[in-house]
N, C-alpha and C positions, 0 to 999 in steps of 0.2 A: 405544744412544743416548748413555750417558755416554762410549764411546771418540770418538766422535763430535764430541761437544762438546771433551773435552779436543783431539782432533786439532785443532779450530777456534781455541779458544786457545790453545796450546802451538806450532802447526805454520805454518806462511805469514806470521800476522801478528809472531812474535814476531822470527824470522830475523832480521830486522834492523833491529831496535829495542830502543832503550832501556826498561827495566824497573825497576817498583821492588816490594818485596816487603813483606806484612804477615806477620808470624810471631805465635803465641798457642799455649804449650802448656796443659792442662787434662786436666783425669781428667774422665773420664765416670761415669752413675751406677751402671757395673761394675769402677769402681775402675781402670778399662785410661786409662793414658794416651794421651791424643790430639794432634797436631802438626796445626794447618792454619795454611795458609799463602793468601795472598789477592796476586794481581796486579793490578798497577795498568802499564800501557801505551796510547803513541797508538796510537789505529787511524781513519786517516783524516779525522785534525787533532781527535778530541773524547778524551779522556781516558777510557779504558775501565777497570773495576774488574771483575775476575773471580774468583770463587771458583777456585782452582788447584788443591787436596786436602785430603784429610784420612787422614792415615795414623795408624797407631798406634805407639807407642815401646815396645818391646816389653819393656826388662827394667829400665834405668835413664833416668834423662831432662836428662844430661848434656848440655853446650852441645854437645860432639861429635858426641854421640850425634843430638842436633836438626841439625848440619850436615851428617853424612853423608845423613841422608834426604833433606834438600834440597838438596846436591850430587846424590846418584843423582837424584833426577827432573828437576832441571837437566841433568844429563848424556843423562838417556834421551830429552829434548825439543831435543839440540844447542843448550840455551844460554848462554851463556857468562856468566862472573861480572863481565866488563872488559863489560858491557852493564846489570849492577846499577849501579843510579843511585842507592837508596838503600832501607834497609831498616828496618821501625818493629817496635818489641817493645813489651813488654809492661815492662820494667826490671827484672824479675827476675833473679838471678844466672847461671841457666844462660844466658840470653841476653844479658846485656852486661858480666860477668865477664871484669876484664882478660887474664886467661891462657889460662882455657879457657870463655869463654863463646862462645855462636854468633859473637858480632858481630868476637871477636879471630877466628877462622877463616876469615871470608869477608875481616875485612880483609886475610889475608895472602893471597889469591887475587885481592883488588882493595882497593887500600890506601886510594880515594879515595872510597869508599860512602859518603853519608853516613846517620848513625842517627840516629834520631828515638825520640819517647816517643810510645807512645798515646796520643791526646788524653784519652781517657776515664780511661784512667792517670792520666794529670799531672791531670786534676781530681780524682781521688779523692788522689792525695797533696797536692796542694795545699788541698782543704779540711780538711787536718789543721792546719793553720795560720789559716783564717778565724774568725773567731767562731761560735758555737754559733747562729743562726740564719740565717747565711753557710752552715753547713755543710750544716744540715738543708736548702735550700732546694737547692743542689747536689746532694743525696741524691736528691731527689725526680725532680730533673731527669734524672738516672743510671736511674734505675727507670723514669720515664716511656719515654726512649730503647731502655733494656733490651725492656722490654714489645712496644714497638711493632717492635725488630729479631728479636725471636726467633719473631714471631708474624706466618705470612704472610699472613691474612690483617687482621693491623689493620695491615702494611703499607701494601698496597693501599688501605684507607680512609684511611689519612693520608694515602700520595699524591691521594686523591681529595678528600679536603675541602683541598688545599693548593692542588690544579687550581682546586677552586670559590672560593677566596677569591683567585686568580689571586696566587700567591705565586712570587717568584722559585727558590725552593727546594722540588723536591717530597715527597725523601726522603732517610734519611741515606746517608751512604756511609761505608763500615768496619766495622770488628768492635768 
């Protein structure tokens, strides 16, 4: 089932189209590093977000080391880096470190990607600068979103009470 789904996303629609990638590395609670990576492409004029992998980094978790994993499954899906449109991190060093972060390694494969911060990111650094009830209130809203993304079924209820209040937004999209 899962080769199945990646052929669907990886295979026909992506050929020939533009892409843009979300990267986030993490330990998990066995201490094993984790790499996943999330696609964003059209498919049929609406903007499609797709879970893409989750591989493991096996001994260090150098910008490199994060590029080569996502070069080889670019390579093993035939797609090209001159078809990355743009790519969002996390602003950690291994990923947007001038020399050897991910973001200098893809640039020299496609100079004109552009890179972005994680929204969720840029509010957790940015309310280190608001006021101490600015911040807490940010905090909250982080945790609330946290909750509702890790959990699938409050998911679905939030898509559903979003449906009922007939809100133009019904769920979040990202990591």
């Amino acid at each position: 089932m899962s080769s199945d789904i990646e052929k669907n996303v990886c295979g026909n629609k992506l050929q020939c189209s533009d892409f843009a990638l979300q990267v986030d590395e993490s330990t998990d609670i066995t201490n094993k590093a984790q790499l996943i990576a999330f696609i964003r492409f059209i498919n049929e004029n609406q903007i499609t977000n797709q879970f893409l992998f989750c591989k493991e980094l096996s001994l260090t978790t150098k910008g490199e080391d994060v590029f080569n994993i996502l070069n080889n499954y670019l390579d093993k899906w035939q797609l090209s880096w001159k078809s990355c449109v743009g790519i969002c991190t996390d602003g950690a060093p291994t990923m947007i470190g001038c020399n050897k972060g991910l973001v200098s390694f893809i640039k020299e494969q496609h100079e004109n990607v552009i890179v972005t911060h994680c929204f969720l990111h840029r509010e957790a650094l940015m309310s280190r600068t608001l006021g101490e009830d600015l911040g807490e209130v940010l905090d909250q809203v982080v945790q609330m979103v946290n909750f509702i993304k890790t959990r699938p079924v409050k998911s679905r209820l939030f898509e559903q009470i979003c449906t009922n209040m007939e809100s133009q937004h019904r769920r979040f999209i990202g990591v």
